[in-house]
PQR file of N, CA, C, O and H, with PARSE charges and radii, in Angstrom:
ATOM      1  N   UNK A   1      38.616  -4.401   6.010 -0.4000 1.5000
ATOM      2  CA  UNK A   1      38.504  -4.934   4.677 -0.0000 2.0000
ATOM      3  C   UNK A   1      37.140  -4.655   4.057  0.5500 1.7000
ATOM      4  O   UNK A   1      37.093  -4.490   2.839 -0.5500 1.4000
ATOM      5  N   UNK A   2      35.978  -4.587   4.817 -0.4000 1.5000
ATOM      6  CA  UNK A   2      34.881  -4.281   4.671 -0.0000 2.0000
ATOM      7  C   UNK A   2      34.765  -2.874   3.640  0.5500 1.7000
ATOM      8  O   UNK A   2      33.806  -2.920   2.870 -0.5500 1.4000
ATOM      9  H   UNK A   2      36.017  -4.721   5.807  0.4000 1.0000
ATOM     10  N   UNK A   3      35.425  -1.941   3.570 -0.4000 1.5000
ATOM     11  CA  UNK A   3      35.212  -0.682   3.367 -0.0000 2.0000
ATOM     12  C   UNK A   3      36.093  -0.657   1.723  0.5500 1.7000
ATOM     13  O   UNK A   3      35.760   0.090   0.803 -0.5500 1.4000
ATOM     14  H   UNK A   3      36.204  -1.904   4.196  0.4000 1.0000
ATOM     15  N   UNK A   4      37.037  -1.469   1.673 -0.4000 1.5000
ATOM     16  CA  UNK A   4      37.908  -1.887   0.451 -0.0000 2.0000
ATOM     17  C   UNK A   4      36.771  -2.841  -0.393  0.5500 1.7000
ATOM     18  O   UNK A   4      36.786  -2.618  -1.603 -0.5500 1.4000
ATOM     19  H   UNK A   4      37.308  -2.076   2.421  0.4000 1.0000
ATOM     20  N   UNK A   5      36.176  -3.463  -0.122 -0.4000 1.5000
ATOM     21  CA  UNK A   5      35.042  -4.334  -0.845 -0.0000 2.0000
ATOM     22  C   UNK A   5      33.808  -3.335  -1.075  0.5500 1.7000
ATOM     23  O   UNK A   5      33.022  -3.653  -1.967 -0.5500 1.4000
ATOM     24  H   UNK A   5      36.164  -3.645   0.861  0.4000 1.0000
ATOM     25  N   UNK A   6      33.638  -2.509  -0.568 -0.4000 1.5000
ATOM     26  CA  UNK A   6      32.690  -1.342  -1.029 -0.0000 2.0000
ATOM     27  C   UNK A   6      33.087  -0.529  -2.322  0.5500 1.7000
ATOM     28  O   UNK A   6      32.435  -0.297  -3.341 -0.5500 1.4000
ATOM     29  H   UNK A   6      34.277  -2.251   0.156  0.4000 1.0000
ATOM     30  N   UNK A   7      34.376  -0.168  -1.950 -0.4000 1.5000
ATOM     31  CA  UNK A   7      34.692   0.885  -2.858 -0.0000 2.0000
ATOM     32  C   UNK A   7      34.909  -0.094  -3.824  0.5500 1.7000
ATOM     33  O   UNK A   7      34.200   0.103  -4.810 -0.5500 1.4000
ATOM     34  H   UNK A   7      34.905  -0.357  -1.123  0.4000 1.0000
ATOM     35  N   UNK A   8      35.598  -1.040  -3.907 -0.4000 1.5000
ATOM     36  CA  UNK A   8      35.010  -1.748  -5.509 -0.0000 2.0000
ATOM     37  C   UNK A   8      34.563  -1.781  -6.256  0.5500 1.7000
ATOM     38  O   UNK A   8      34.878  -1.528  -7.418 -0.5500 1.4000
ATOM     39  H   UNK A   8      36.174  -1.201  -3.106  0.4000 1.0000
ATOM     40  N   UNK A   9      33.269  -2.262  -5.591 -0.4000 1.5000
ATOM     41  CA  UNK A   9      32.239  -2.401  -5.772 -0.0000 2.0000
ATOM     42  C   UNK A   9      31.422  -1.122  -6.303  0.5500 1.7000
ATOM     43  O   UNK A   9      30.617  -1.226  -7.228 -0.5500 1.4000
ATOM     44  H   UNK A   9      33.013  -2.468  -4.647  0.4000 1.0000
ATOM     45  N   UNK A  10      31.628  -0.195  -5.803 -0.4000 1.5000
ATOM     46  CA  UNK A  10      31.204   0.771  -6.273 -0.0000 2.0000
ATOM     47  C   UNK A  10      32.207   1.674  -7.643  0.5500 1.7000
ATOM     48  O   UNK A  10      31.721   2.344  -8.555 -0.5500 1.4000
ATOM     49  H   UNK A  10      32.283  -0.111  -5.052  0.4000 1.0000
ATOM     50  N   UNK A  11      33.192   1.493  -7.470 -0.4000 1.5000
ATOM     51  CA  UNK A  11      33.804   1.195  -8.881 -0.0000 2.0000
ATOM     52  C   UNK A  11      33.621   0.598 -10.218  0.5500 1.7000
ATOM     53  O   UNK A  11      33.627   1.204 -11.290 -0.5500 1.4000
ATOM     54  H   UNK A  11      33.586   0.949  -6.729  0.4000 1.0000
ATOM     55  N   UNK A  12      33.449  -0.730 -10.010 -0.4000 1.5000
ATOM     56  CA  UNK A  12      32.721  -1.305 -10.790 -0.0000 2.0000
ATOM     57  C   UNK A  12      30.960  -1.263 -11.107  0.5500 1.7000
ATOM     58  O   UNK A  12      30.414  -2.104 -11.822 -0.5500 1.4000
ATOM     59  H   UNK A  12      33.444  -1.221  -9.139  0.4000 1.0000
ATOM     60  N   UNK A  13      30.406  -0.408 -10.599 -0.4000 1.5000
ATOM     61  CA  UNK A  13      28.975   0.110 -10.187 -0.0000 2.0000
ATOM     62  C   UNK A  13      28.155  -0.844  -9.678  0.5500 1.7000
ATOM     63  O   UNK A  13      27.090  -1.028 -10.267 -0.5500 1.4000
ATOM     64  H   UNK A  13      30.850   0.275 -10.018  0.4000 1.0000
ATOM     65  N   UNK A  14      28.399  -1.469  -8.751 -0.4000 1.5000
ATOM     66  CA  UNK A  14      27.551  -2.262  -8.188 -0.0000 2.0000
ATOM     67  C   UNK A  14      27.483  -1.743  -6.572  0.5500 1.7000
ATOM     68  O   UNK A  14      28.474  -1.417  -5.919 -0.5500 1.4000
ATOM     69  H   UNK A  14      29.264  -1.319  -8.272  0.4000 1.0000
ATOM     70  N   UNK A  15      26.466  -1.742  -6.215 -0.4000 1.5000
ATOM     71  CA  UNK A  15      26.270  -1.240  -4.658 -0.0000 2.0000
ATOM     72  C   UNK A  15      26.256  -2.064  -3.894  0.5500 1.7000
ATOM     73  O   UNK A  15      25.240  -2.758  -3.855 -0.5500 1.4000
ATOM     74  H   UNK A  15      25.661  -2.006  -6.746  0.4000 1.0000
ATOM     75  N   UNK A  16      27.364  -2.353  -2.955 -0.4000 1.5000
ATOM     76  CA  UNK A  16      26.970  -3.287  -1.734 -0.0000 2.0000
ATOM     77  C   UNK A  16      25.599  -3.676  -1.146  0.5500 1.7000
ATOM     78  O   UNK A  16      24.645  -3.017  -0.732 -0.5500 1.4000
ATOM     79  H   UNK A  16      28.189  -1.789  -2.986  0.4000 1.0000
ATOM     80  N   UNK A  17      25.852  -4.960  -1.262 -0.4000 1.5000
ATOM     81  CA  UNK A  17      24.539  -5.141  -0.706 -0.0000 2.0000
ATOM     82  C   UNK A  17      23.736  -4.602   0.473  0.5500 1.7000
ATOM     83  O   UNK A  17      22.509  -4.624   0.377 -0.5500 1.4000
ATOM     84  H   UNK A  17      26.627  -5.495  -1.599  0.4000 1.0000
ATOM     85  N   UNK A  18      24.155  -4.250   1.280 -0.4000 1.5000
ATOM     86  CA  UNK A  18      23.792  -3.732   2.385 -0.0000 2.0000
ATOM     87  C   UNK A  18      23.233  -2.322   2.392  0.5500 1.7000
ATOM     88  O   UNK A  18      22.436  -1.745   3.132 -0.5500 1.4000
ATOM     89  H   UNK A  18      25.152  -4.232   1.358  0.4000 1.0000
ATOM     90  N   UNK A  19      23.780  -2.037   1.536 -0.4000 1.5000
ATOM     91  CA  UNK A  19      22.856  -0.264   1.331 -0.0000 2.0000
ATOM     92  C   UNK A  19      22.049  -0.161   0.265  0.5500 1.7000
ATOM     93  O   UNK A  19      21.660   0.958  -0.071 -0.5500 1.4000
ATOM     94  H   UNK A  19      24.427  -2.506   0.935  0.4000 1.0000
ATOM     95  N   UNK A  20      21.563  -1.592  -0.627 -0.4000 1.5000
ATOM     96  CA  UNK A  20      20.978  -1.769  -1.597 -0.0000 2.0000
ATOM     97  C   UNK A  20      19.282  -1.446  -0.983  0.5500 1.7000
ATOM     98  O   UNK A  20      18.936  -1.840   0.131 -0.5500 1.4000
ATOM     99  H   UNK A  20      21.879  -2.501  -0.354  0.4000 1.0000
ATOM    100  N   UNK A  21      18.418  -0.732  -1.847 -0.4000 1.5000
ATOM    101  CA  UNK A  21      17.449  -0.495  -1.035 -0.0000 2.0000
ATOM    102  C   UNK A  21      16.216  -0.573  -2.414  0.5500 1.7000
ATOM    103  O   UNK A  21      16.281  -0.059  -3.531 -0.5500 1.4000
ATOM    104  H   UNK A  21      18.699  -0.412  -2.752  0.4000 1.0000
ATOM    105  N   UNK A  22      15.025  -1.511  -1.728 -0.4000 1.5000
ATOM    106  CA  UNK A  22      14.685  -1.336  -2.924 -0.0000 2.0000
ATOM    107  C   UNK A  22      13.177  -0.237  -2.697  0.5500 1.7000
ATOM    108  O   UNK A  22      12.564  -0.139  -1.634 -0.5500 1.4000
ATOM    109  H   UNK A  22      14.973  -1.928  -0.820  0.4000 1.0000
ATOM    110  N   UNK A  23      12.800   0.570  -4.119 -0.4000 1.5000
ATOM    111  CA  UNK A  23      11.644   1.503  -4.057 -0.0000 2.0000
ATOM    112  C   UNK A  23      10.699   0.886  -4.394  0.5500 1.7000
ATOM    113  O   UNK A  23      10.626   0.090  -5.330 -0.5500 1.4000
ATOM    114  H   UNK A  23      13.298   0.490  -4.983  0.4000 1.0000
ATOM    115  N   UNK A  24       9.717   1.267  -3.500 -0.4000 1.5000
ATOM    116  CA  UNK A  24       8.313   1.007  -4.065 -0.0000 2.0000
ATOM    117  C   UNK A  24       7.551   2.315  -4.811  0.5500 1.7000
ATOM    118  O   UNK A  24       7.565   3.499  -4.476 -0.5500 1.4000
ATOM    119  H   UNK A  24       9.776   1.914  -2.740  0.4000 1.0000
ATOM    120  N   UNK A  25       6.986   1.759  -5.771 -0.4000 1.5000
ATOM    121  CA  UNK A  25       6.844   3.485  -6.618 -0.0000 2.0000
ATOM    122  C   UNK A  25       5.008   2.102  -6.603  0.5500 1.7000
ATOM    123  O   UNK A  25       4.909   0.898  -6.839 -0.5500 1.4000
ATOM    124  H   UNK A  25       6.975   0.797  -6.043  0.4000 1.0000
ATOM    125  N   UNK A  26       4.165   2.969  -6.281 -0.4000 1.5000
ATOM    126  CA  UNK A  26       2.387   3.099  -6.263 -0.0000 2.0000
ATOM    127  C   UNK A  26       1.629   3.848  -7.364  0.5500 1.7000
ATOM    128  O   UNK A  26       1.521   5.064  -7.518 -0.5500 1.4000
ATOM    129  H   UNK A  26       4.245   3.947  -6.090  0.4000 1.0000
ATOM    130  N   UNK A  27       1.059   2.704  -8.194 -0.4000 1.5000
ATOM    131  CA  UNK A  27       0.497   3.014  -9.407 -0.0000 2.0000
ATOM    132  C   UNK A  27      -0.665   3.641  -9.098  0.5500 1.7000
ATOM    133  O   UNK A  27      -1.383   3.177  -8.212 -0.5500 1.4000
ATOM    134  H   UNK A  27       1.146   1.716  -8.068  0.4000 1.0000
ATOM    135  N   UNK A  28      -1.068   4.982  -9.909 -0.4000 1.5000
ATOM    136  CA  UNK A  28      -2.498   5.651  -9.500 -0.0000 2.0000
ATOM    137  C   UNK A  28      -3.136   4.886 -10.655  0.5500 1.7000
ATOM    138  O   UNK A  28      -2.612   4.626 -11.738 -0.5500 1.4000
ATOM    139  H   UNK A  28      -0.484   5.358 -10.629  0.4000 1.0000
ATOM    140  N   UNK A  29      -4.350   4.576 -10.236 -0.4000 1.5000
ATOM    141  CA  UNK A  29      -5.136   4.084 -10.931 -0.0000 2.0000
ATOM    142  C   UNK A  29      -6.085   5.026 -11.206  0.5500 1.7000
ATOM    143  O   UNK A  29      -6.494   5.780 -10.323 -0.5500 1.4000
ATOM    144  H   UNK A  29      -4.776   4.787  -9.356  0.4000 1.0000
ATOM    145  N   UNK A  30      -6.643   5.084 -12.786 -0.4000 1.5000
ATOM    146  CA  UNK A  30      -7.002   6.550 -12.850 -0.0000 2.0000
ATOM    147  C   UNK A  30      -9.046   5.687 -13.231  0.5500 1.7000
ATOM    148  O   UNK A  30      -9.221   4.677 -13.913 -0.5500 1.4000
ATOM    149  H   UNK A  30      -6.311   4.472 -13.504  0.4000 1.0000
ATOM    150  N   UNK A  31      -9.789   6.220 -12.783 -0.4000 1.5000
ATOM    151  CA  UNK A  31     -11.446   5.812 -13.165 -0.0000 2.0000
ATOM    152  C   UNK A  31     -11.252   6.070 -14.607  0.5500 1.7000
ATOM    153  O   UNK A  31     -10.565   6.922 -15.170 -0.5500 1.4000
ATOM    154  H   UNK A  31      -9.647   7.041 -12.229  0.4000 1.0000
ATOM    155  N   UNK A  32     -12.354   4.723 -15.286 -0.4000 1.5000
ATOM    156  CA  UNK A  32     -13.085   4.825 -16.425 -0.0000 2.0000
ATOM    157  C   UNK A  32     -13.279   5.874 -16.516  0.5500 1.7000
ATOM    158  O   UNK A  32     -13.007   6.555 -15.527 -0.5500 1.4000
ATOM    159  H   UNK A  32     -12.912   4.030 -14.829  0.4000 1.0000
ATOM    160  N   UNK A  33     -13.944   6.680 -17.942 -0.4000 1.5000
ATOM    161  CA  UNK A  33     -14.739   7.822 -18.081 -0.0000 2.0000
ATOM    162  C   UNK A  33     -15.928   7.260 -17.822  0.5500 1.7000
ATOM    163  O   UNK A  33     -16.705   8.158 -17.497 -0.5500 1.4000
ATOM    164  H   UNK A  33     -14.165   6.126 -18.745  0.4000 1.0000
ATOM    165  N   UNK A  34     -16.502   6.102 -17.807 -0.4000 1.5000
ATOM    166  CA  UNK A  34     -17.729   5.664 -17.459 -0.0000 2.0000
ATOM    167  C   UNK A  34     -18.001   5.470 -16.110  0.5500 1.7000
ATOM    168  O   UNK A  34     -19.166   5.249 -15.781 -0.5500 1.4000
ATOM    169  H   UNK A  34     -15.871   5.372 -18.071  0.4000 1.0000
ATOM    170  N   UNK A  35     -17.171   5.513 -15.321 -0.4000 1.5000
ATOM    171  CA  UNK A  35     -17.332   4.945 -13.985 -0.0000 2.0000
ATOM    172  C   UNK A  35     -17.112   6.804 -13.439  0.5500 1.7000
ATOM    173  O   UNK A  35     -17.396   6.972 -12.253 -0.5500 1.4000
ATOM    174  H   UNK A  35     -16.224   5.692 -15.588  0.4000 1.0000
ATOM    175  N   UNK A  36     -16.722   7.902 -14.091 -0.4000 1.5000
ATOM    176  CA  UNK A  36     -16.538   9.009 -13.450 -0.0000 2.0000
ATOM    177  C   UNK A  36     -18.372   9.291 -13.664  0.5500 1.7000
ATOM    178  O   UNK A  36     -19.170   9.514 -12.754 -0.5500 1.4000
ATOM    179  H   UNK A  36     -16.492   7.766 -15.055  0.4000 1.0000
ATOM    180  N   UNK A  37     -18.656   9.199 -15.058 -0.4000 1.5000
ATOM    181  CA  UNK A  37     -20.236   9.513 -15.684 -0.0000 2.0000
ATOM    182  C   UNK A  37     -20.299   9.243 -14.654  0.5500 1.7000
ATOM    183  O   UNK A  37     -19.989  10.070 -13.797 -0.5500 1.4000
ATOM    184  H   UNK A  37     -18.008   9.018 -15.798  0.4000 1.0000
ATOM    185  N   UNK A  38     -20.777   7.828 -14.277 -0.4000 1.5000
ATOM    186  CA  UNK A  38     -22.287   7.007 -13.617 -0.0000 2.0000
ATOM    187  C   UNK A  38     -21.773   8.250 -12.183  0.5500 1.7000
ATOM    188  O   UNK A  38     -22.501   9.241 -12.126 -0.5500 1.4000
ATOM    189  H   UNK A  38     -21.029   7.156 -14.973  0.4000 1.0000
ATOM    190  N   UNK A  39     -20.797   8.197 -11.293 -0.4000 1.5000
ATOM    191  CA  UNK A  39     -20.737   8.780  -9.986 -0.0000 2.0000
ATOM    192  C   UNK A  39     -21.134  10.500 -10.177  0.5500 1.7000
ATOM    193  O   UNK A  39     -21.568  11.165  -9.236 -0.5500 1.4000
ATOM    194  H   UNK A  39     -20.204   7.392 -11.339  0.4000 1.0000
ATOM    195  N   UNK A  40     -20.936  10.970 -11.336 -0.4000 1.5000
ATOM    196  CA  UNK A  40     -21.437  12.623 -11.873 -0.0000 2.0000
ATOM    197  C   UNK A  40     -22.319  12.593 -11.743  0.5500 1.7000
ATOM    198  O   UNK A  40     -22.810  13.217 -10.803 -0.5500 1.4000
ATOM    199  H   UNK A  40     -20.583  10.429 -12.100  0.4000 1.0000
ATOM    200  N   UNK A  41     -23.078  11.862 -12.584 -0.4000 1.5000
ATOM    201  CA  UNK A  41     -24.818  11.922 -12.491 -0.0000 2.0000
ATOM    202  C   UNK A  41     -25.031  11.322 -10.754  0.5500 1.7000
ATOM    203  O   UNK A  41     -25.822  11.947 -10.047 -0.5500 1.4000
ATOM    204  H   UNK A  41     -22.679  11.355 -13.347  0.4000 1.0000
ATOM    205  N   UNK A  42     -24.605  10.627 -10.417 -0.4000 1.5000
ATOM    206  CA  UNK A  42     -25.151  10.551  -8.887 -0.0000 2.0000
ATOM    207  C   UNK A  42     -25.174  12.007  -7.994  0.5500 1.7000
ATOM    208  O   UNK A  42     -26.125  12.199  -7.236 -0.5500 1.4000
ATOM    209  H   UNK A  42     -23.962  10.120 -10.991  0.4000 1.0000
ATOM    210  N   UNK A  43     -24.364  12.764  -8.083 -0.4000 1.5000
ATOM    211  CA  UNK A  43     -24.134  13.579  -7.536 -0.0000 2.0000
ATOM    212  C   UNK A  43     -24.873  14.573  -7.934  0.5500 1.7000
ATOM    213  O   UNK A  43     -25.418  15.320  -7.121 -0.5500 1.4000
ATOM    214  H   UNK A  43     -23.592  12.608  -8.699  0.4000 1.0000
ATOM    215  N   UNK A  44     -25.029  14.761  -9.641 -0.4000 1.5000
ATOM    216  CA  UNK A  44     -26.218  16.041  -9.911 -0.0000 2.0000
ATOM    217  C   UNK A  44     -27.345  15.321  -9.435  0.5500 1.7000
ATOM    218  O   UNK A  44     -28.132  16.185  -9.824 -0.5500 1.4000
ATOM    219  H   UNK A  44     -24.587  14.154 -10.302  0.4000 1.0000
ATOM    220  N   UNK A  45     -28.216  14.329  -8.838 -0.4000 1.5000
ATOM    221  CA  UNK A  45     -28.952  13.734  -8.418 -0.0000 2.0000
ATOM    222  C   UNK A  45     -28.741  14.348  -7.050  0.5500 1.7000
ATOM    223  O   UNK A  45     -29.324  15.373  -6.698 -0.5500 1.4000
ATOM    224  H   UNK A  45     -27.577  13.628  -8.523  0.4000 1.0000
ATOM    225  N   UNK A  46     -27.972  13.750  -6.369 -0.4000 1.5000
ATOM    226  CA  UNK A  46     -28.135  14.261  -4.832 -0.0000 2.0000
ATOM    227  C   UNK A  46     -28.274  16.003  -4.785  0.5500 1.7000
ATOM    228  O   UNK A  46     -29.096  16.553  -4.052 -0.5500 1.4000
ATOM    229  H   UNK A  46     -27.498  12.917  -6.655  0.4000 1.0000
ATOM    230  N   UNK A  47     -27.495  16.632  -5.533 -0.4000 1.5000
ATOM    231  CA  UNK A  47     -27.511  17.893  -5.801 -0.0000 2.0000
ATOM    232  C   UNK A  47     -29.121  18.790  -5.890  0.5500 1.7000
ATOM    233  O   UNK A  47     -29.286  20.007  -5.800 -0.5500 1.4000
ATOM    234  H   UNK A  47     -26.827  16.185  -6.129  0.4000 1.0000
ATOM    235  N   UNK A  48     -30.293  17.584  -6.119 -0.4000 1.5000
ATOM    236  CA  UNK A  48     -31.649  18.038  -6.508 -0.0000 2.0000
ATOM    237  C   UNK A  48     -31.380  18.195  -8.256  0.5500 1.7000
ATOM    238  O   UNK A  48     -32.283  18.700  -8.924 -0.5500 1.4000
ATOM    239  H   UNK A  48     -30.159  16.595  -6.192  0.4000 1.0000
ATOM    240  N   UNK A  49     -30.304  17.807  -8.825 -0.4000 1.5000
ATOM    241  CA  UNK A  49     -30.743  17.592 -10.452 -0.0000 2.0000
ATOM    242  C   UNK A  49     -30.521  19.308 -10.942  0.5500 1.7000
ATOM    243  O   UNK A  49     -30.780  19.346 -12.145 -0.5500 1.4000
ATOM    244  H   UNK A  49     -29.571  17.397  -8.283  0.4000 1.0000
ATOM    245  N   UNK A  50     -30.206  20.466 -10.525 -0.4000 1.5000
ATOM    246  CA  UNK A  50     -29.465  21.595 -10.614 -0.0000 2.0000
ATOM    247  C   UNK A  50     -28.863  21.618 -11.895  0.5500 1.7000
ATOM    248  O   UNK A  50     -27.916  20.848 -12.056 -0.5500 1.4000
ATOM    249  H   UNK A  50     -29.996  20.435  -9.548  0.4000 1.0000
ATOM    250  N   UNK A  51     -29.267  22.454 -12.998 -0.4000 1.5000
ATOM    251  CA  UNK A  51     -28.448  22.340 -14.075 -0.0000 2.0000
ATOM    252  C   UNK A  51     -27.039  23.575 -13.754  0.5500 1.7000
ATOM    253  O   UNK A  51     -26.850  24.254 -12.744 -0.5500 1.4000
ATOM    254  H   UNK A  51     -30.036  23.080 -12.868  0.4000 1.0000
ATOM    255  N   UNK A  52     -26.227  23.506 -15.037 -0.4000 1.5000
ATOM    256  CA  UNK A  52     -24.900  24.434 -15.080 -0.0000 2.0000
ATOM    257  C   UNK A  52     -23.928  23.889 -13.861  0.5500 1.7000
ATOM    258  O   UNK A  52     -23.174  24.647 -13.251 -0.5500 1.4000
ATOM    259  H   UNK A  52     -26.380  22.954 -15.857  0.4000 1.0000
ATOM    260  N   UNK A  53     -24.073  22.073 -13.505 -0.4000 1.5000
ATOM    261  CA  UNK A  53     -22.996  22.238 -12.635 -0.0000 2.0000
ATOM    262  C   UNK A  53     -22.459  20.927 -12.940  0.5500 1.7000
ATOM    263  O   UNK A  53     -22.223  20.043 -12.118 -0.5500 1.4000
ATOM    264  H   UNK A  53     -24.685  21.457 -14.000  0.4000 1.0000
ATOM    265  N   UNK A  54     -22.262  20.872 -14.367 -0.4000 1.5000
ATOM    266  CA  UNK A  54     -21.784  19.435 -14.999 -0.0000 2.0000
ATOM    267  C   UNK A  54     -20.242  19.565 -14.684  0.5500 1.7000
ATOM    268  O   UNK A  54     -19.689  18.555 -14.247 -0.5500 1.4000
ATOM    269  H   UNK A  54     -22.454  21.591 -15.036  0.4000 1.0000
ATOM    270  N   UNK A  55     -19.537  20.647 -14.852 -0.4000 1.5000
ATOM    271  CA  UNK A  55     -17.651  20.478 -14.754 -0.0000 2.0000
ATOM    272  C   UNK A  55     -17.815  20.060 -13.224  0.5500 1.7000
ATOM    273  O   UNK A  55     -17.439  18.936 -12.890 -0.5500 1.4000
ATOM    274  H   UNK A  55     -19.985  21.467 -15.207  0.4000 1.0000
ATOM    275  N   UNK A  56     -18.360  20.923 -12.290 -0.4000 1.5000
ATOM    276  CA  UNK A  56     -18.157  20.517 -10.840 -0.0000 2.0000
ATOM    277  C   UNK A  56     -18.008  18.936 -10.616  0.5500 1.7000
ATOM    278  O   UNK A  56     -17.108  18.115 -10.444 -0.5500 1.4000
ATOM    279  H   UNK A  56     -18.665  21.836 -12.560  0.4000 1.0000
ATOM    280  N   UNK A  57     -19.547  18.984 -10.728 -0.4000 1.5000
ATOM    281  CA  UNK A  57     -19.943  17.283 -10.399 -0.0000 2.0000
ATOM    282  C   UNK A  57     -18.769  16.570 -11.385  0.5500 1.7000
ATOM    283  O   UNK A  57     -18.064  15.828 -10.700 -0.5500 1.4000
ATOM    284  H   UNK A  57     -20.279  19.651 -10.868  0.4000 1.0000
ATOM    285  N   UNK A  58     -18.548  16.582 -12.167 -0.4000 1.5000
ATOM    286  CA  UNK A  58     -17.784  15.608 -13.289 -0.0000 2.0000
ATOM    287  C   UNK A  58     -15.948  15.717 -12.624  0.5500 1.7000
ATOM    288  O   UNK A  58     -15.073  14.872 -12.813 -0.5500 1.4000
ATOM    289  H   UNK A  58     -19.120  17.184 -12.723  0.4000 1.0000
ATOM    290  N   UNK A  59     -15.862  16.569 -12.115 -0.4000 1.5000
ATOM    291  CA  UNK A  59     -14.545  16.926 -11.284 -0.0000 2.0000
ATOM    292  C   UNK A  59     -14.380  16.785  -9.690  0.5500 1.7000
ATOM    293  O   UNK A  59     -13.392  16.839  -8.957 -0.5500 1.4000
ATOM    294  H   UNK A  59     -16.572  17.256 -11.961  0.4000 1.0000
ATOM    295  N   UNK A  60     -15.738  16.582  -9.454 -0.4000 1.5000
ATOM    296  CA  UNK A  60     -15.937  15.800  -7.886 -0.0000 2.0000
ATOM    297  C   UNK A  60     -15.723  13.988  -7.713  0.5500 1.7000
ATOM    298  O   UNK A  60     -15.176  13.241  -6.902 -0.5500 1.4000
ATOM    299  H   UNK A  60     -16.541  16.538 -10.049  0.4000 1.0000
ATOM    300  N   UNK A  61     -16.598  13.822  -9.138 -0.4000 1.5000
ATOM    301  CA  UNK A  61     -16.497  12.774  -9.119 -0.0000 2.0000
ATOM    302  C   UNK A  61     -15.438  11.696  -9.478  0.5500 1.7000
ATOM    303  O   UNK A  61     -15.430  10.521  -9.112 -0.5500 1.4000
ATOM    304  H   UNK A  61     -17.042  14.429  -9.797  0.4000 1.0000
ATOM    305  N   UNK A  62     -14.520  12.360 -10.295 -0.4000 1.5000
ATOM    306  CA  UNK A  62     -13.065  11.925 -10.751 -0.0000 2.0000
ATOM    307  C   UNK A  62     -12.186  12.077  -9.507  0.5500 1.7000
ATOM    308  O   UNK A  62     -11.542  11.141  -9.035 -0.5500 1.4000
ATOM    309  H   UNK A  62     -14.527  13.315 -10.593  0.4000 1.0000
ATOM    310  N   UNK A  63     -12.201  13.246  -9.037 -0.4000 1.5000
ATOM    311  CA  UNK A  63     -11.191  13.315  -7.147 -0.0000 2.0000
ATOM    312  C   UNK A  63     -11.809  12.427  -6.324  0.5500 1.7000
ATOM    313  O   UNK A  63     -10.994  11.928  -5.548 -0.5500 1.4000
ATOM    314  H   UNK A  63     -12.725  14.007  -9.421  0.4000 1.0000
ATOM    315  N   UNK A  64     -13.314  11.883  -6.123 -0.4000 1.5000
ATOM    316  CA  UNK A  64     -13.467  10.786  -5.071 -0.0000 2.0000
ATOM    317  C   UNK A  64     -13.109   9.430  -5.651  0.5500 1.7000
ATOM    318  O   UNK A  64     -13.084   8.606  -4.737 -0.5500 1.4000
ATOM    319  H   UNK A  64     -13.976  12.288  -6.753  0.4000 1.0000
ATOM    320  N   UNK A  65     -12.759   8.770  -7.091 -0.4000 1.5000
ATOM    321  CA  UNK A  65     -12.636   8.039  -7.848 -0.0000 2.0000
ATOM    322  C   UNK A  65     -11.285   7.823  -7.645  0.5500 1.7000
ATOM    323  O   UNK A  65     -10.870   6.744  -7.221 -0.5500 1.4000
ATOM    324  H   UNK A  65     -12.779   9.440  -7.834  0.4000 1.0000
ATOM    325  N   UNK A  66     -10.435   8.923  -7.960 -0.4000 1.5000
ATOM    326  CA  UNK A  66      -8.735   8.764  -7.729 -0.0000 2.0000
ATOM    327  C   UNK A  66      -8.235   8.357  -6.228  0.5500 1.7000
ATOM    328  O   UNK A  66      -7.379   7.517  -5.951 -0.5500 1.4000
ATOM    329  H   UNK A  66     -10.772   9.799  -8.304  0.4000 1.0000
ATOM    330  N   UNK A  67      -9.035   9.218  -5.280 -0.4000 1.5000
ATOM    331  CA  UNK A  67      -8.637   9.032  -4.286 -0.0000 2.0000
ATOM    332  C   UNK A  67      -8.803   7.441  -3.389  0.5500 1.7000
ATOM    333  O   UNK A  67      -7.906   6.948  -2.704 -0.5500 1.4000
ATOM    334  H   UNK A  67      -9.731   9.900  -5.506  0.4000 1.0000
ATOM    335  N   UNK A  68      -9.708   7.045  -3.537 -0.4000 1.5000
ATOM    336  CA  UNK A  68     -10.186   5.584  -3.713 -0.0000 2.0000
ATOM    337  C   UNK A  68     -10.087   4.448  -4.096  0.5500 1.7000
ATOM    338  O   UNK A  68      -9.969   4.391  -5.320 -0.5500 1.4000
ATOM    339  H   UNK A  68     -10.436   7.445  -4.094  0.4000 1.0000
ATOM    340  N   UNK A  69     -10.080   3.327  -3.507 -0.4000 1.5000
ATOM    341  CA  UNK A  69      -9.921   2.162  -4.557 -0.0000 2.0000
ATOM    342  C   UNK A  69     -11.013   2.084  -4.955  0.5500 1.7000
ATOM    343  O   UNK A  69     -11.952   1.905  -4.179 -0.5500 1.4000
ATOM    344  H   UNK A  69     -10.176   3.373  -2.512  0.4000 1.0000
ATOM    345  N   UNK A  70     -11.207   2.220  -6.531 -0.4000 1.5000
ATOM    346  CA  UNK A  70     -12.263   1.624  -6.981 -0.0000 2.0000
ATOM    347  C   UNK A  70     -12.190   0.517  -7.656  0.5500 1.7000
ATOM    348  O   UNK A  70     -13.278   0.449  -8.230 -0.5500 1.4000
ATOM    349  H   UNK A  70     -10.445   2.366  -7.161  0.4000 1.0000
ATOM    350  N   UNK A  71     -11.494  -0.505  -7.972 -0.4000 1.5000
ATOM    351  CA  UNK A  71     -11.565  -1.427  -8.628 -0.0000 2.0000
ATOM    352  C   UNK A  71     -11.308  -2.771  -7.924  0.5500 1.7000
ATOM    353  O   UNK A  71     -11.366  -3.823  -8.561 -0.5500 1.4000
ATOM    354  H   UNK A  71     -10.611  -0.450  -7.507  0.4000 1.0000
TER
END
């Protein structure tokens, strides 16, 4: 009888409970533009202060930001 209460059910579009499954979907949390700044400039800092490497640093610092909890 089990298998007659499925197909019902799934007739009427409802999914047995038993194979009901629920998703977890994980919000990326994306950094401030201010919180990417302040960690850019840290990095052209550690860097020795090196000009022409603002996209790098500014794109280093957004991938260690994403990857991370920062908040």
């Amino acid at each position: 009888m089990g298998s007659v209460k499925a197909v019902k059910e799934r007739i009427t579009g409802r999914e047995p409970e038993s194979q009901t499954r629920a998703r977890v979907v994980s919000r990326v949390l994306r950094p401030s533009d201010e919180e990417v700044r302040r960690r850019a400039f840290e990095i052209h800092v550690q860097r020795g202060g090196l000009r022409g490497y603002d996209l790098d640093d500014w794109l280093e610092a957004e991938k260690e930001l994403t990857e991370k909890p920062h908040r």
